[in-house]
Wavefront OBJ file of the C-alpha trace (Angstrom):
o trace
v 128.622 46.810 229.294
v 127.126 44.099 231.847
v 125.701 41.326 230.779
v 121.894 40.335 230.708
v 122.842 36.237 231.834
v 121.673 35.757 235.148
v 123.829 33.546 237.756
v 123.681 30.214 237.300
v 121.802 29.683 240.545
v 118.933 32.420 240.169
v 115.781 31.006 239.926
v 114.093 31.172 236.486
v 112.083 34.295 235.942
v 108.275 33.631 234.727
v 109.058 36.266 231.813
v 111.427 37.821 229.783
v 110.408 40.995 231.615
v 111.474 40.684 234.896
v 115.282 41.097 234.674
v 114.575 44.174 232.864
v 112.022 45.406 235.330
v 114.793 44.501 238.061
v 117.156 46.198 236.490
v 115.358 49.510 235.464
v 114.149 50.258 238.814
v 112.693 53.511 239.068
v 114.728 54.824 236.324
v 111.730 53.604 234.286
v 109.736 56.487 235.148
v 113.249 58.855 233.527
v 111.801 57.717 229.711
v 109.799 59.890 227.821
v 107.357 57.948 227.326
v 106.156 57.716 231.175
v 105.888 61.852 230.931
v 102.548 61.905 229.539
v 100.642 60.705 232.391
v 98.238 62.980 233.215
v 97.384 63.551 229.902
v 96.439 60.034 229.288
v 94.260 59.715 232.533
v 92.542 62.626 232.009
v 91.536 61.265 228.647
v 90.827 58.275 229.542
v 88.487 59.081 232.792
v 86.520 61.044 230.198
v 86.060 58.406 227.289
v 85.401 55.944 230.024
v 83.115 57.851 232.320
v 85.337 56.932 235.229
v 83.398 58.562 238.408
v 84.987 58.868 242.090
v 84.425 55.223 244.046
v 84.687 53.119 240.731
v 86.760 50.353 240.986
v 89.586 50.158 238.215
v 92.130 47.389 237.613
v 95.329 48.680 235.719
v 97.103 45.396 234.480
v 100.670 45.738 233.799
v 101.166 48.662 236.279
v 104.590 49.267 236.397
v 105.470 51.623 238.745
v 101.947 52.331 239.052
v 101.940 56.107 237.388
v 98.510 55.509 235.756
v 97.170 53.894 239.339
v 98.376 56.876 241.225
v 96.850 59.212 239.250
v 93.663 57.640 238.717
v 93.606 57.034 242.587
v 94.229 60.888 243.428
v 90.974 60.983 241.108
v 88.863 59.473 243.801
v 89.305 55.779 242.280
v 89.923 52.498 243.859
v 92.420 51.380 241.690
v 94.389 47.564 242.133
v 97.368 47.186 240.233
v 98.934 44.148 239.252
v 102.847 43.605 237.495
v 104.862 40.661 237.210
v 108.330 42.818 238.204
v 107.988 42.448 242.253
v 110.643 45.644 241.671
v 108.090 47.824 240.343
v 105.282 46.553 242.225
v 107.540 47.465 245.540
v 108.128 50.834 244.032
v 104.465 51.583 242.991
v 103.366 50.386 246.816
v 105.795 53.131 247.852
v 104.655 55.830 246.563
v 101.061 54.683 246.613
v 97.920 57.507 247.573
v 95.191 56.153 249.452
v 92.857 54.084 246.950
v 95.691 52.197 245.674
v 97.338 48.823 246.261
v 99.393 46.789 244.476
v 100.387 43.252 243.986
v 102.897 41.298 241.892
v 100.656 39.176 239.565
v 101.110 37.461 235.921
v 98.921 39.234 233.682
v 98.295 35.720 232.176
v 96.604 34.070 235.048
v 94.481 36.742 236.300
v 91.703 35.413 238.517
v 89.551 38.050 239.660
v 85.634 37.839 238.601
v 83.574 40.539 237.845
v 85.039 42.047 240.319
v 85.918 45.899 238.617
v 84.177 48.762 236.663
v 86.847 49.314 234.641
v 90.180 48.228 233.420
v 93.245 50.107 231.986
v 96.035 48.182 230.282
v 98.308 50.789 228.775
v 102.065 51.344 227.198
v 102.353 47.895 226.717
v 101.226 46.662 230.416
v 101.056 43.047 229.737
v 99.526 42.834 226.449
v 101.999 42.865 224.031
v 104.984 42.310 226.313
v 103.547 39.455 226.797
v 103.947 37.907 223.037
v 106.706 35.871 223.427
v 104.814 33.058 224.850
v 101.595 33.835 222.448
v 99.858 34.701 225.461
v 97.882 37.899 224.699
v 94.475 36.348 223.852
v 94.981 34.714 227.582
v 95.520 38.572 228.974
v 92.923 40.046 227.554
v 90.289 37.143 228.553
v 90.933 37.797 232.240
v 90.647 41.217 232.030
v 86.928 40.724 230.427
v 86.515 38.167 233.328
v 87.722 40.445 235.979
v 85.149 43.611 234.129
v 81.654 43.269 235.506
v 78.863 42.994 232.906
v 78.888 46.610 231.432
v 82.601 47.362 232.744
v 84.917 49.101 230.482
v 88.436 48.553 229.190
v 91.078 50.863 227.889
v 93.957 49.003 226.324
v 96.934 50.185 224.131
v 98.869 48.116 221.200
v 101.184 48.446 219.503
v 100.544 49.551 215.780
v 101.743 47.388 213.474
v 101.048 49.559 210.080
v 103.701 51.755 212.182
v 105.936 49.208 212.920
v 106.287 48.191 209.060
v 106.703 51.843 208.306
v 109.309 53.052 210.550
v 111.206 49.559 212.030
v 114.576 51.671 211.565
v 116.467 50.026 214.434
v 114.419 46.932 215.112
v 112.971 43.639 213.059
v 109.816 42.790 212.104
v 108.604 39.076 212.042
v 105.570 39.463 209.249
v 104.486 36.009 209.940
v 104.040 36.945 213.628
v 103.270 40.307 213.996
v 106.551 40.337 216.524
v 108.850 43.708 216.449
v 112.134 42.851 217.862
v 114.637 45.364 219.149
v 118.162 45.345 220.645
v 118.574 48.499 223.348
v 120.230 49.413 225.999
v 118.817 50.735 229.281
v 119.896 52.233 232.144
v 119.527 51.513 236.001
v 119.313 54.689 238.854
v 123.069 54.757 239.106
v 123.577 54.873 235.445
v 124.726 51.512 234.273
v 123.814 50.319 231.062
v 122.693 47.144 230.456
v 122.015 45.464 226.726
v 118.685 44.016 226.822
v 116.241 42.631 223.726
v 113.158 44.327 223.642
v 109.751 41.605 222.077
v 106.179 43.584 221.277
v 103.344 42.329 219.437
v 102.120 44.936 216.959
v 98.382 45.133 216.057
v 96.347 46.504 213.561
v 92.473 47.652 214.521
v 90.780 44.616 212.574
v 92.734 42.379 214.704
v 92.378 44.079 218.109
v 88.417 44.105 217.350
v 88.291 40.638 216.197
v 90.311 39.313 219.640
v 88.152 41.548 221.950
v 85.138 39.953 220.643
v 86.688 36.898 220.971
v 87.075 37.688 225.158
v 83.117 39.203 225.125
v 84.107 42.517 224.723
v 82.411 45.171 222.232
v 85.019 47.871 220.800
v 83.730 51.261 221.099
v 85.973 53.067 219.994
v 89.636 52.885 218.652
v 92.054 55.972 218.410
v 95.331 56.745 216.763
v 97.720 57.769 219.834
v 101.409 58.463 221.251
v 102.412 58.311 224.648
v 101.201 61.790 226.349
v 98.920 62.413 223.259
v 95.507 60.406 223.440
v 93.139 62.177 221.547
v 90.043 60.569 219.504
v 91.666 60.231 216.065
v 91.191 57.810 213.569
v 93.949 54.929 213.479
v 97.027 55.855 210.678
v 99.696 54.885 209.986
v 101.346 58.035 211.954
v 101.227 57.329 215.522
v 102.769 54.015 217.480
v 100.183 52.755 219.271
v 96.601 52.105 219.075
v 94.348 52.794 222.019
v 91.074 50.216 222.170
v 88.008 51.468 224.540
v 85.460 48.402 224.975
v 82.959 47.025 227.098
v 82.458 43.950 228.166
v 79.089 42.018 226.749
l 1 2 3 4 5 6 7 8 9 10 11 12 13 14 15 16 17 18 19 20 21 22 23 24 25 26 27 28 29 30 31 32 33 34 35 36 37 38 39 40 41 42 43 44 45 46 47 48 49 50 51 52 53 54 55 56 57 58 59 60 61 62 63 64 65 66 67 68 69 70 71 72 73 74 75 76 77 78 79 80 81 82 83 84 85 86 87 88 89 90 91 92 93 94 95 96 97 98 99 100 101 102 103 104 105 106 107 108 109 110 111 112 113 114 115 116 117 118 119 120 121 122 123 124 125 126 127 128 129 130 131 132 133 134 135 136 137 138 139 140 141 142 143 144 145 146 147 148 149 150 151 152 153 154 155 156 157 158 159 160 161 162 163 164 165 166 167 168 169 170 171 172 173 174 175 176 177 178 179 180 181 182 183 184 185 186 187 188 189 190 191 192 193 194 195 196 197 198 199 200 201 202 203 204 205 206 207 208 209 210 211 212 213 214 215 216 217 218 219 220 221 222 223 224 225 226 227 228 229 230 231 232 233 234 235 236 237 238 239 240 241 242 243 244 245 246
């Protein structure tokens, strides 16, 4: 099994992300939880009221699934990683109405600049919780919404977390699940890597989006391929916010 050190004259990655990124490759999109795609898009365009020539800004792209498919919706979608690896592949395979570049979710700079935002399976918010940085994530998304603009964002659920941590840790003090896994790259080699996600319950994800200038609308119970409008539980993984900005 190789090991996750880097040599001693790489330059320092910005996050903890990257050399996982790097090493994944497009072996991401082989998980199970990438399969549910369309699924997710279609319910999202609908509880969003995503129309053709809207501009959307999916922060934390990855490999730019949800992009794609919200661009062969008639979008104009911009997506924005911090893995240069998976913003290369998601250029790649891009349809026309979507571009890419590599960008740190926590320094976002655009201004009222999109109609609507997606941040989903842990695209920057909550990845990015080793530095604390998720209240800085989700204030430049609001800045980046236009007045009215709307947001869908998934967390973590930490009632879920607690339940079922069979496998991982869970700091209580700072809502931190912490997992050792391995992964594997296109050719198959496996890699030990430690896995960080902030886990969220609703009254928290309300009280930070107000915090930003954002108004919750809604907040379902979901799994990856299965976003449906149910109440939050403590059954399903994640938590799926729809807001607007204020």
């Amino acid at each position: 099994m190789t090991s996750t050190a880097p040599p001693a004259d790489a330059p320092e990655p910005d996050h903890w992300f990257e050399p996982l990124a790097d090493h994944l490759g497009s072996a991401y999109l082989r998980y199970s939880f990438t399969k549910g795609t369309r699924q997710e898009v279609d319910a999202i365009v609908s509880a969003l009221d995503l129309v053709p020539g809207q501009r959307v800004l999916d922060v934390g792209c990855g490999p730019g699934r949800h992009s794609h498919e919200l661009a062969r919706r008639g979008m104009v979608v911009h997506g924005v990683d911090i893995s240069e690896r998976f913003v290369e592949l998601a250029r790649g395979a891009a349809p026309p109405g979507a571009t890419f570049e590599r960008l740190d979710a926590r320094h976002l700079a655009f201004d009222s600049e999109f109609d609507a935002a997606v941040c989903l399976c842990q695209g920057a918010f909550g990845l990015m919780t080793a530095g604390g940085d998720d209240e800085a994530v989700l204030a430049g998304i609001a800045r980046a919404l236009r007045p009215g603009g709307r947001l869908a964002l998934s967390a973590f659920n930490a009632y879920f977390a607690v339940r079922y941590h069979e496998g991982a840790t869970f700091d209580a003090a700072a809502g931190v699940s912490h997992e050792r896994t391995e992964i594997r790259n296109e050719a198959g080699e496996p890699r030990e890597v430690d896995l960080w996600t902030a886990c969220y319950t609703p009254r928290e994800l309300t009280l930070l989006c107000r915090s930003v200038g954002l108004r919750v609308d809604d907040l379902w119970a979901v799994a990856p391929g299965e976003y449906r409008p149910e109440r939050p539980s403590t059954e399903t993984p994640e938590h799926l916010v729809l807001a607007t900005r204020i």
